[in-house]
N, C-alpha and C positions, 0 to 999 in steps of 0.2 A: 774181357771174356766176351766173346759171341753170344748170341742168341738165337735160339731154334726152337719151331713151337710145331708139335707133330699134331696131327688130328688121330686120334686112336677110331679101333670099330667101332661101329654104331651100334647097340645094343638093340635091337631092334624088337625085343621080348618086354624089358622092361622102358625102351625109348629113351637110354641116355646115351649122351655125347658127351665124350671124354676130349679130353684136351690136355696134353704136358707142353710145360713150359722149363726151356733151360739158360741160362744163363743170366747176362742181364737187359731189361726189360726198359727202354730208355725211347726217345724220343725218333729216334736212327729205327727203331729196331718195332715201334707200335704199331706200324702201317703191315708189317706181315702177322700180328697179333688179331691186330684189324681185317683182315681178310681170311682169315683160320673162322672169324668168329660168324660170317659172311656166309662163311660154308656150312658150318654147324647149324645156324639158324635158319640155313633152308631145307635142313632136315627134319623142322617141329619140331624136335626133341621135346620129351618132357621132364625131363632134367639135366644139367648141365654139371660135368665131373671136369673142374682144373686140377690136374696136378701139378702142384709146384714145388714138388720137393729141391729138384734142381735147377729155382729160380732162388740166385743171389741180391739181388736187388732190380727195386722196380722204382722210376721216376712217377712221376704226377702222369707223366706221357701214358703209362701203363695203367694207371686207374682210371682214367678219361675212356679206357677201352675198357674196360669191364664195367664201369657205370653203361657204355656204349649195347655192352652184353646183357644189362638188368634191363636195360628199355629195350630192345632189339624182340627180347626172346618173351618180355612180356613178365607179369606180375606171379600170373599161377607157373611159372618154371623156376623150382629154385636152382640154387647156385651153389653149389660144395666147392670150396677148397680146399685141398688135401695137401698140409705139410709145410705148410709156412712158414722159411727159416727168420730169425728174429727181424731180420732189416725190412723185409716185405712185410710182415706182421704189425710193427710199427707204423706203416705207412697205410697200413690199412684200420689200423684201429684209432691214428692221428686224425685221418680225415672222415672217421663216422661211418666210413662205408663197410667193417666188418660186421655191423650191428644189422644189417641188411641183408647175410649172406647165412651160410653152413660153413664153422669153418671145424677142418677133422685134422688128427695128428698123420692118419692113415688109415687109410679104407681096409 
């Protein structure tokens, strides 16, 4: 399966930056993950919305970019995740780094 990562509007009342993710999230596919994130963060956001309901799996490639998103966007911005199917969920709570985030079923 492909991957596509849309940048949603910018909330500009409350200053979040949304972000969905589909497919799968792999080493091929980080580098436009990586440049979504590029864009966001030069909007200050003050908080940061992933959706990933329809992300099927994510390599190590994929969390090297969202550790890339906690230091990018800074301490005081969190980070929600919205809807993590079990394979990404696992990879996030393997490597420590869901303990660091928001993670939600659905906003």
């Amino acid at each position: 399966m492909s991957f596509t990562v849309t940048i949603d509007p910018f909330d500009a009342v409350t200053g979040t930056a949304s972000v969905t993710l589909k497919g799968e999230l792999d080493a091929s596919s980080a580098g436009q993950f990586k440049e979504a994130i590029d864009q966001v963060a030069s909007r200050l956001p003050k908080a940061l919305v992933l959706q990933m309901q329809g992300l099927s799996f994510m390599a190590s490639a994929g969390l090297r970019v969202l550790i890339f998103a906690k230091q990018k966007l800074g301490g005081d911005v969190p980070l929600t995740l919205v809807g993590c199917q079990a394979p990404v969920l696992g990879t996030l709570e393997m490597s420590g780094f869901a303990d660091g985030v928001h993670l939600q079923e659905a906003l």
